[in-house]
C-alpha positions as CSV (number, residue, x, y, z in Angstrom):
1,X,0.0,0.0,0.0
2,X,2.7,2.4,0.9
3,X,4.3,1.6,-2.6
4,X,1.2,3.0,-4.7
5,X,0.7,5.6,-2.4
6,X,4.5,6.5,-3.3
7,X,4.0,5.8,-7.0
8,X,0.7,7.2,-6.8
9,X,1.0,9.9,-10.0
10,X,2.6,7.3,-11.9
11,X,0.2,4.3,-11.7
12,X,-2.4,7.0,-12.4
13,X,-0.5,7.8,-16.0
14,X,-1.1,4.0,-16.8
15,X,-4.9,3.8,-15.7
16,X,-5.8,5.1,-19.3
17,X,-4.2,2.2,-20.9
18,X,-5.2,-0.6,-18.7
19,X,-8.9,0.7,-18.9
20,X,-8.4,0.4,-22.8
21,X,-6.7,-3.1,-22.7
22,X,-9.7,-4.1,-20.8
23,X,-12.0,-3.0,-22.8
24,X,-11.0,-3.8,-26.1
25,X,-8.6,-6.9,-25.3
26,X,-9.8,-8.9,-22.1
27,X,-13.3,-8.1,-22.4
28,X,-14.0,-9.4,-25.8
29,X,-12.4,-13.1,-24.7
30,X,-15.3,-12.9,-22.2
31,X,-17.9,-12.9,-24.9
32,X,-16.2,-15.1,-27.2
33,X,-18.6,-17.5,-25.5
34,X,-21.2,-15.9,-28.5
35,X,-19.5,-18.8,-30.9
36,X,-21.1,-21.0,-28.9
37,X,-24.6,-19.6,-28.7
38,X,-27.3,-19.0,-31.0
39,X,-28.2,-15.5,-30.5
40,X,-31.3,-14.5,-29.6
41,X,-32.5,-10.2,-29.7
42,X,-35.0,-11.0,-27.2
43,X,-34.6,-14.6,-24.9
44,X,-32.4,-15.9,-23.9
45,X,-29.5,-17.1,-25.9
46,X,-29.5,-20.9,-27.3
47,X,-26.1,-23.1,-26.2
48,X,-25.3,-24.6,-29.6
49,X,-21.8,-26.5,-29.0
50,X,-19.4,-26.4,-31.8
51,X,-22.5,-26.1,-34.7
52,X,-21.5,-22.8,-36.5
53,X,-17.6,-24.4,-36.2
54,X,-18.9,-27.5,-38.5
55,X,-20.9,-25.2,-40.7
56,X,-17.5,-22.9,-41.3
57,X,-15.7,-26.1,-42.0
58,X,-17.8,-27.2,-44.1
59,X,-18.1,-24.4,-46.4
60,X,-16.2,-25.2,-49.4
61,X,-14.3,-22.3,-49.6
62,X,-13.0,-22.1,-46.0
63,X,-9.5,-24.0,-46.9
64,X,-9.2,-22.0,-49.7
65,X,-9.0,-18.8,-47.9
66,X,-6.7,-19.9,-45.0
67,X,-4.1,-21.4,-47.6
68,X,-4.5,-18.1,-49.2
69,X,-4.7,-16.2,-45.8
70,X,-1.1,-18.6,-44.7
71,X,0.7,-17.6,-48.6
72,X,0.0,-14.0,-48.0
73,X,1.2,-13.8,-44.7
74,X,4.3,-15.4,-45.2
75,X,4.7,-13.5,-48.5
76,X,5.1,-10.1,-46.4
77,X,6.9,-11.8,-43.7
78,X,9.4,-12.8,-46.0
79,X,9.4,-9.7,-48.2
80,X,8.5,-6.6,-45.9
81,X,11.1,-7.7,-43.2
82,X,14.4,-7.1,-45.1
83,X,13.1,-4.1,-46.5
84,X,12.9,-1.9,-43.3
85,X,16.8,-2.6,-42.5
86,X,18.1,-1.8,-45.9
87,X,16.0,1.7,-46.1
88,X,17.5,2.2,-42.7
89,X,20.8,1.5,-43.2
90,X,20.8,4.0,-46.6
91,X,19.2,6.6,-44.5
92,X,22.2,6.8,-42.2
93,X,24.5,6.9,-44.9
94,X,22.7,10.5,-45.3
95,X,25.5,13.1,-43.7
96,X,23.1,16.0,-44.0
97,X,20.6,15.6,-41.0
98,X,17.9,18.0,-42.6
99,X,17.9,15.2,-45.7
100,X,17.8,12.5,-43.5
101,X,14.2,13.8,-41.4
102,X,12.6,14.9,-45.0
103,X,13.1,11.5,-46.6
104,X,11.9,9.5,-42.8
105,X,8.9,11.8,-42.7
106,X,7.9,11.3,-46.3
107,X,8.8,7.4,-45.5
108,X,6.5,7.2,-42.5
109,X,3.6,9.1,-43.4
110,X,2.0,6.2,-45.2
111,X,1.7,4.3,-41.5
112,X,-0.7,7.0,-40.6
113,X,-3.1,6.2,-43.4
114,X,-6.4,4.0,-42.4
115,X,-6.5,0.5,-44.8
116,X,-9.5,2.4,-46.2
117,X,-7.7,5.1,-48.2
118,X,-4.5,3.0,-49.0
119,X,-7.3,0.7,-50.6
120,X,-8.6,3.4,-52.6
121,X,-5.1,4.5,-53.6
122,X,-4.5,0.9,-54.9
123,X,-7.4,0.3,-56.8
124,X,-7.2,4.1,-58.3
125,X,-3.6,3.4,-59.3
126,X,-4.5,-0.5,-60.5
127,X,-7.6,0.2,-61.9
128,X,-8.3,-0.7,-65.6
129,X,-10.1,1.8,-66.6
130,X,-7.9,5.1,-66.4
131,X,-5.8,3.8,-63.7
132,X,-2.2,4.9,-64.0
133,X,-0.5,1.9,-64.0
134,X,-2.3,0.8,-67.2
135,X,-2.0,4.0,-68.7
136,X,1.2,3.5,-68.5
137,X,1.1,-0.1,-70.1
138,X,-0.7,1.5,-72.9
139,X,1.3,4.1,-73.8
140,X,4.0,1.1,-74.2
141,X,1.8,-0.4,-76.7
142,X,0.9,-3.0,-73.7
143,X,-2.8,-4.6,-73.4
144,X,-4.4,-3.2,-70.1
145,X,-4.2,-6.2,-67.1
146,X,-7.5,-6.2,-65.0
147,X,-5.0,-6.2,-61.3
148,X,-7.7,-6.6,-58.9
149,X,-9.3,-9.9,-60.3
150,X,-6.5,-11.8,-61.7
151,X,-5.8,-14.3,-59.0
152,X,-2.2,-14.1,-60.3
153,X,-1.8,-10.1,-59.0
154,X,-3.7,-9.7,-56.0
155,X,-1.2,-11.2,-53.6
156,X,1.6,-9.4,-54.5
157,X,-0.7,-6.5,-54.4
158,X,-1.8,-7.0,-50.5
159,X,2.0,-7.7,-50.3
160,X,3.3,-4.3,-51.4
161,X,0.9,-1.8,-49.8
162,X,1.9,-3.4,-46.2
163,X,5.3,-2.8,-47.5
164,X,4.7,0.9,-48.4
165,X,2.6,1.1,-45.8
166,X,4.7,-0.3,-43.1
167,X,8.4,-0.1,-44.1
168,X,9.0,3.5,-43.3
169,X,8.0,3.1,-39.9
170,X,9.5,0.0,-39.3
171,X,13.0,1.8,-40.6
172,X,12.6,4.3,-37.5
173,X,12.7,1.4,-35.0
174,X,16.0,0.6,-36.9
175,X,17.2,3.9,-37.6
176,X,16.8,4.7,-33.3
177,X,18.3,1.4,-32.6
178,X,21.6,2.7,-35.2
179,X,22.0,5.7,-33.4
180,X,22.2,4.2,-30.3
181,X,25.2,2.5,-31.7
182,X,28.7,3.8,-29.7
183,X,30.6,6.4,-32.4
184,X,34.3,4.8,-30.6
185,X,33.4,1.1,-32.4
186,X,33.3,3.2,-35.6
187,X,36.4,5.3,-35.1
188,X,38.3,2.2,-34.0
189,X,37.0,0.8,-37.4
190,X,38.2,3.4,-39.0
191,X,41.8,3.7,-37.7
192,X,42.1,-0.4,-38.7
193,X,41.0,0.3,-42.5
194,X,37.9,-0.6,-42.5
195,X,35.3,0.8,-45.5
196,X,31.9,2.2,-45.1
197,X,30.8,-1.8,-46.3
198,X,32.8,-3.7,-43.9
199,X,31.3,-1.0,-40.6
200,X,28.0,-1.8,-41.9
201,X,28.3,-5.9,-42.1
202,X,30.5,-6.3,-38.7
203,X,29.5,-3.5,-36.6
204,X,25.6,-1.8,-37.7
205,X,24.2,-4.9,-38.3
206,X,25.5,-6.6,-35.7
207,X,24.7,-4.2,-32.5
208,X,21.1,-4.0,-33.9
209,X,20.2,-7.6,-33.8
210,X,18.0,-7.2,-31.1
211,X,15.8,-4.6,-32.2
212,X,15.6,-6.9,-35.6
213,X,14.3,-9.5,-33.2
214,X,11.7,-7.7,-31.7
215,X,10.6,-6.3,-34.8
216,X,10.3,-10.0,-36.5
217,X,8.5,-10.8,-33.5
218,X,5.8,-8.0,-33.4
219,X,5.2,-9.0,-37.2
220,X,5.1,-12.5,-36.3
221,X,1.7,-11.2,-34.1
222,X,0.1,-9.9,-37.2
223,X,0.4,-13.5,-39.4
224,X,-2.8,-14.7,-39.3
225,X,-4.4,-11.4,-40.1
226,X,-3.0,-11.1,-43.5
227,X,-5.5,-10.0,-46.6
C-alpha cells in the first residue's frame, strides 16, 4: 500500500491504458462465449456447441481462404522484413541531417493512413479503366491487365501496400536502434581500414540484432491477419 501511495501519480499515467486493454482486449475473450450460442434479440440465448464451427468447416471455400490467408502472410513476412533494415541502413548513410528527417517523414507518413484510403489509392492506381499503371502499359503499346481480379496479381498486391505502408515506420525502430550505436566502435573501425561496407556488415548490423528480433516478432503477431 505504501508503494502505490509512493507511486501514486505514476500508476495513475497508466490507468488510461489498462482501462483500454480491458476493454478492447480482455473483455471481448469474455464474450467469445457468443461462438457457442445462438443469438437471440430477445430470450435468452441458445447453447449450440461447436455447430456454427462444423458449418465454417464445411463451407467449401474455407481451406481455400486460409491457404490463401497462410501464402499471404508469409509472402510479407518474408518480403517486408528485409526491406525496413536496408532503407534504414541508406538513411544513415545520409550526412546532412535536414535530408535525412525529410526522406523519414515522407517514409513514415503512409503508417498513418487508415487501410481504407491506401485501398482506394491501390485500386485508383491499378484500376483498368484510367488507372495509372495501365495508362502506363498502354502508352508502351501493352494490353491493359484487369490487377484486382486476376488471382495471379492480388497477392503481391496485398504484399506491397503493407510494405509501403509499413516499411517507413519499421526503418525508424531501426534507424533509433543505429543511433544508439557507440561512435568509438566506428572510429576504431576506422583507424584499422575498415570501409563504409565492412562498418555496416560487422558492426551496424550486428549491435542491432535485437531490435531486428523484436521487430520480426511484433510482425510474427500480425500473421494470421493477413488480406
Amino acid at each position: 500500500m505504501k508503494l502505490v501511495k509512493k507511486h501514486f501519480i505514476l500508476y495513475l499515467f497508466i490507468l488510461p491504458t489498462l482501462i483500454f486493454l480491458f476493454i478492447f482486449h480482455y473483455l471481448p475473450i469474455y464474450e467469445s462465449k457468443l461462438a457457442f450460442q445462438k443469438y437471440k434479440i430477445i430470450g435468452e440465448n441458445e447453447w449450440v456447441g461447436l455447430r456454427y464451427f462444423k458449418i465454417l468447416f464445411s463451407y467449401s471455400g474455407f481451406y481455400n481462404v486460409l491457404w490463401n490467408t497462410i501464402i499471404i502472410s508469409m509472402m510479407k513476412i518474408v518480403f517486408t522484413f528485409p526491406i525496413p533494415i536496408i532503407l534504414a541502413l541508406t538513411l544513415n548513410e545520409v550526412r546532412k541531417s535536414s535530408h535525412r528527417k525529410f526522406f523519414q517523414s515522407i517514409l513514415y507518413i503512409p503508417h498513418f493512413l487508415s487501410w481504407v484510403i491506401i485501398s482506394g489509392i491501390f485500386i485508383s492506381m491499378l484500376s483498368i479503366n484510367n488507372g495509372a499503371v495501365n495508362n502506363v502499359l498502354q502508352m508502351m503499346d501493352f494490353d491493359p491487365i484487369n490487377f484486382l481480379t486476376n488471382s495471379n496479381y492480388v497477392r503481391w498486391i496485398l504484399v506491397i501496400s503493407e510494405i509501403w505502408r509499413s516499411a517507413g515506420w519499421d526503418s525508424v525502430l531501426y534507424i533509433a536502434a543505429i543511433f544508439g550505436i557507440n561512435q568509438e566502435l566506428y572510429d576504431s573501425a576506422k583507424i584499422d581500414g575498415a570501409s563504409r561496407w565492412q562498418q555496416t556488415i560487422f558492426i551496424t548490423l550486428p549491435m542491432i540484432v535485437p531490435m531486428i528480433i523484436t521487430v520480426f516478432i511484433l510482425n510474427l503477431g500480425f500473421f494470421l491477419s493477413a488480406g
